[in-house]
C-alpha positions in Angstrom: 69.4 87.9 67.4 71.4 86.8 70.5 73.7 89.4 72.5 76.4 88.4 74.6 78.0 89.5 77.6 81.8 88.4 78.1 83.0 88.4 81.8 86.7 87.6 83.2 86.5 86.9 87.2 90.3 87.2 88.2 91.9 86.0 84.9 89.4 83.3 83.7 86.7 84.2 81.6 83.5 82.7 81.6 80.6 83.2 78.7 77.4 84.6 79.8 74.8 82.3 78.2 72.8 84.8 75.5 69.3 85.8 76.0 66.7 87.0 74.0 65.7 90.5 74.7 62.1 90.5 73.0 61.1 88.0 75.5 62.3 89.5 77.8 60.2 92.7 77.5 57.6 91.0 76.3 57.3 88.5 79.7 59.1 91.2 81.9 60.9 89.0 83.5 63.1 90.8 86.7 66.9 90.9 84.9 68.1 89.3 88.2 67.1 86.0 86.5 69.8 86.8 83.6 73.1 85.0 85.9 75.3 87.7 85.9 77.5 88.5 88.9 77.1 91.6 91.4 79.5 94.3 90.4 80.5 94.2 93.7 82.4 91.0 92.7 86.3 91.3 91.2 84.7 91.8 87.0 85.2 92.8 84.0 81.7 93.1 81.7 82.3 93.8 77.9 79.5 95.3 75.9 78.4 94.2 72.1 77.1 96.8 69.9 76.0 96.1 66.5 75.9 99.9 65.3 79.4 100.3 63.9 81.0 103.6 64.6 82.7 105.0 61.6 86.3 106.9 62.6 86.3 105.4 66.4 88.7 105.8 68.8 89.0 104.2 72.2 89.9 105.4 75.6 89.9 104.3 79.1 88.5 106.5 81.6 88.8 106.3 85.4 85.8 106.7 87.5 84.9 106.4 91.1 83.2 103.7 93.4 79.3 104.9 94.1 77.3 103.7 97.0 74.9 100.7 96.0 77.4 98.7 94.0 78.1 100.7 90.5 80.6 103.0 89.5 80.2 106.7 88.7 82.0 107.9 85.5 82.5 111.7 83.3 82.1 110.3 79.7 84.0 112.5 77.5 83.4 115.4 76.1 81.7 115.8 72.8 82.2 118.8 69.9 80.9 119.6 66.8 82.2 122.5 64.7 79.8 124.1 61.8 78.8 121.7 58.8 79.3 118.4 61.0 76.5 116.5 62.0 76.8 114.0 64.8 79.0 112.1 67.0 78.9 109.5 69.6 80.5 107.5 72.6 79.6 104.4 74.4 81.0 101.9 77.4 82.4 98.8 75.7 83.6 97.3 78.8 83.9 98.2 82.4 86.1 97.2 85.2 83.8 97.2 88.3 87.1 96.3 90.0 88.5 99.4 89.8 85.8 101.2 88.3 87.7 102.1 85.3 85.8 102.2 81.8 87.1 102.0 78.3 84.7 104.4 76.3 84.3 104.2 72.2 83.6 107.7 70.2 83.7 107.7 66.8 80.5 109.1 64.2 77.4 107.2 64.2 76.2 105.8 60.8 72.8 105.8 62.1 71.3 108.6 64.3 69.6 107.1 67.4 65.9 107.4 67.6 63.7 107.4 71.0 61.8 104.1 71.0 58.0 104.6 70.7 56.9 102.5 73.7 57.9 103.4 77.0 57.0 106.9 78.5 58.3 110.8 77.0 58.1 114.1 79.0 59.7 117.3 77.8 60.5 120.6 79.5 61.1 123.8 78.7 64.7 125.0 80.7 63.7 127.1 83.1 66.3 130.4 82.9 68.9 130.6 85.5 71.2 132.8 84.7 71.5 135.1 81.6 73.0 138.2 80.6 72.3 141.1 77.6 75.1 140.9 76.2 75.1 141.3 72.4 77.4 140.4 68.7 79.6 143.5 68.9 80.4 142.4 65.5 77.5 143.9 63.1 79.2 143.0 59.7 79.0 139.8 60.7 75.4 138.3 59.5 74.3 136.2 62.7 73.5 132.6 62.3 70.9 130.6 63.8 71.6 126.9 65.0 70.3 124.2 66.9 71.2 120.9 68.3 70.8 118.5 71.3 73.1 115.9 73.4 71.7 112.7 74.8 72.4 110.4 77.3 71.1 106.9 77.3 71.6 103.6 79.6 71.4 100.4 78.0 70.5 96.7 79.5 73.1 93.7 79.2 71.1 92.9 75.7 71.7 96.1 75.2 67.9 97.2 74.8 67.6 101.1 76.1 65.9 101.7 79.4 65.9 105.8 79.8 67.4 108.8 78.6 67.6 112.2 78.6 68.2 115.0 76.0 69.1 118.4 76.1 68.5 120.6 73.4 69.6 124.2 72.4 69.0 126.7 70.0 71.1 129.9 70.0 72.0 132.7 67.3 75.7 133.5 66.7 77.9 135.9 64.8 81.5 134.9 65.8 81.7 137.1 68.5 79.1 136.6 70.7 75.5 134.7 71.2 72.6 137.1 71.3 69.5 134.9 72.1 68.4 131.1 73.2 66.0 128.4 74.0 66.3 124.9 75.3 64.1 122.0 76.5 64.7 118.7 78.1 63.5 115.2 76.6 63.2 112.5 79.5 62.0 109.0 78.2 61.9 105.1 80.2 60.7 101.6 79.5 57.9 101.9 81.7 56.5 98.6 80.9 59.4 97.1 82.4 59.1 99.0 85.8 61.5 102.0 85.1 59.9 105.0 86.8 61.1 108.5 86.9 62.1 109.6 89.9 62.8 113.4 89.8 64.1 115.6 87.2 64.9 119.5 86.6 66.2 121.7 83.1 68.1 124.9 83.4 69.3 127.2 80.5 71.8 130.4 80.9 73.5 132.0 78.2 76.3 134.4 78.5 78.6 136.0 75.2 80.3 132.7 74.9 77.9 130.3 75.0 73.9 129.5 75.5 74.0 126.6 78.1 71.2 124.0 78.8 71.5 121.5 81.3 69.6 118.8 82.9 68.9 116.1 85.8 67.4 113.6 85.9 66.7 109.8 88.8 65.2 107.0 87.4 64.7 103.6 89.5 63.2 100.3 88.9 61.9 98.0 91.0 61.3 95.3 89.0 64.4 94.6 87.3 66.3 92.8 90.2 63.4 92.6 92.7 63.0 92.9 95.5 66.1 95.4 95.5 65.7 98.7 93.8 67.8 99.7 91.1 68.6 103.7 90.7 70.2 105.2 87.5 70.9 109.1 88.1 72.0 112.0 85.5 73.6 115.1 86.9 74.2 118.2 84.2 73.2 116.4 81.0 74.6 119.7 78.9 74.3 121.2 75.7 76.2 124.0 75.1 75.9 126.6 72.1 79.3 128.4 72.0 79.9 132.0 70.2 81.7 130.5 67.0 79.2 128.0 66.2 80.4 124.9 67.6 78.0 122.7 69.4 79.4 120.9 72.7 77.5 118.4 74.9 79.1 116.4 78.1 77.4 115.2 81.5 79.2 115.4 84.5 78.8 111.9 85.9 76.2 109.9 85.4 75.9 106.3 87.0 74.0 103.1 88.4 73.3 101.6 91.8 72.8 97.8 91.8 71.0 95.5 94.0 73.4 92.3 94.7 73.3 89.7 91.6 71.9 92.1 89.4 73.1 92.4 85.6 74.6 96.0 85.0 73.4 98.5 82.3 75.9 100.7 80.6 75.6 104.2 78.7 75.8 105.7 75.7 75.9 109.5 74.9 75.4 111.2 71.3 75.8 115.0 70.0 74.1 115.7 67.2 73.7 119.2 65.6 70.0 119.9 63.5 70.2 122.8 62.0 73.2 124.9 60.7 
């Protein structure tokens, strides 16, 4: 199957010739081979995804120049109310000119699944901040739920390169949360030189909500050798609230490139597993 990456350099628009991920991983070849130009460089790069969203909606969302040559952007924020079960939103083009991104959400027909090769860590959230507060509410039978929200980065043949989950678990009776847990999931492609850098998981829960959040660096420096490319997650959140809705958002999350390399792009998903 052959992936292609559309760019338009200052009103003309050039083809990226396709490429064939397997062989890709399969010789890792550095991506600075792939000829696509340095964000740095007055483009627009439009992403193909196969996995149709159903209900999608599309939005463009401003971000901010980052040091290194990417751009650093707040997806959007994601909710789920009781009964629903996932939903998800991904780059489907960015304008490195401006950094501006339009960002599709919509609900997944198929649930995204950590790949098996590469390397997984989890760890429990360490507690940060807390309180003892309890469901005023007794006539109210409490509820137990559970649910995570991920954030992935994708290459330009859109084959994942890292991630990282957060997951929460809270009790709720409409008034208040009385108890929580959470963990972090981290996974790379570490047979194609991605490396996690550092990485950290909090959890604190007050009457509104049971919060866990997470951080996390990876880098590479394989994938545009000799330069070094760093992808970097700040508050990867998923958030338990009183009423039962799950909510999960990241407060920026972005990539620095070495010049001439091909760009990745990110995809986040909500998705609610019990109750």
């Amino acid at each position: 199957m052959l992936t292609f990456v559309t760019i338009r350099r200052l009103k003309r628009t050039a083809l990226i010739g396709a490429v064939l991920g397997s062989a890709l991983l399969a010789t890792q070849v550095p991506a600075a081979a792939t000829p696509v130009a340095s964000p740095d460089d007055a483009l627009v790069v439009t992403y193909d995804d196969e996995r149709p969203l159903a209900n999608a909606s599309v939005e463009t969302v401003a971000g901010r120049r980052a040091a290194g040559g990417g751009c650093t952007f707040r997806p959007p924020e994601l909710t789920l109310g009781p009964g629903e079960s996932a939903v998800e939103a991904r780059q489907i083009e960015t304008n490195f000119t401006d950094c501006t991104t339009k960002i599709e959400t919509g609900t997944p027909l198929t649930v995204e699944v950590t790949p098996a090769d590469g390397t997984s860590e989890e760890e429990v959230a360490k507690s940060l901040a807390g309180t003892s507060e309890q469901a005023t509410d007794l006539s109210v039978a409490a509820v137990s739920s559970a649910g995570y929200y991920r954030v992935w980065w994708e290459d330009v043949i859109n084959i994942k390169v890292h991630e990282v989950k957060s997951n929460v678990s809270w009790v709720w009776n409409g008034t208040c949360t009385s108890s929580s847990s959470g963990s972090a999931n981290y996974w790379w492609r570490s047979g194609t030189g991605w490396s996690k850098y550092s990485s950290s998981v909090y959890i604190a829960r007050s009457c509104y909500q049971a919060r866990v959040y997470a951080d996390a660096t990876y880098r590479n420096g394989v994938f545009c050798w000799p330069g070094t490319v760093w992808s970097y997650y700040d508050n990867v959140t998923a958030a338990g609230r009183y009423n039962g809705y799950l909510v999960g958002w990241v407060d920026r999350t972005w990539t620095t490139y070495p010049f001439a390399c091909p760009t990745l792009h990110f995809h986040t998903q909500l998705k609610r597993t019990l109750n």
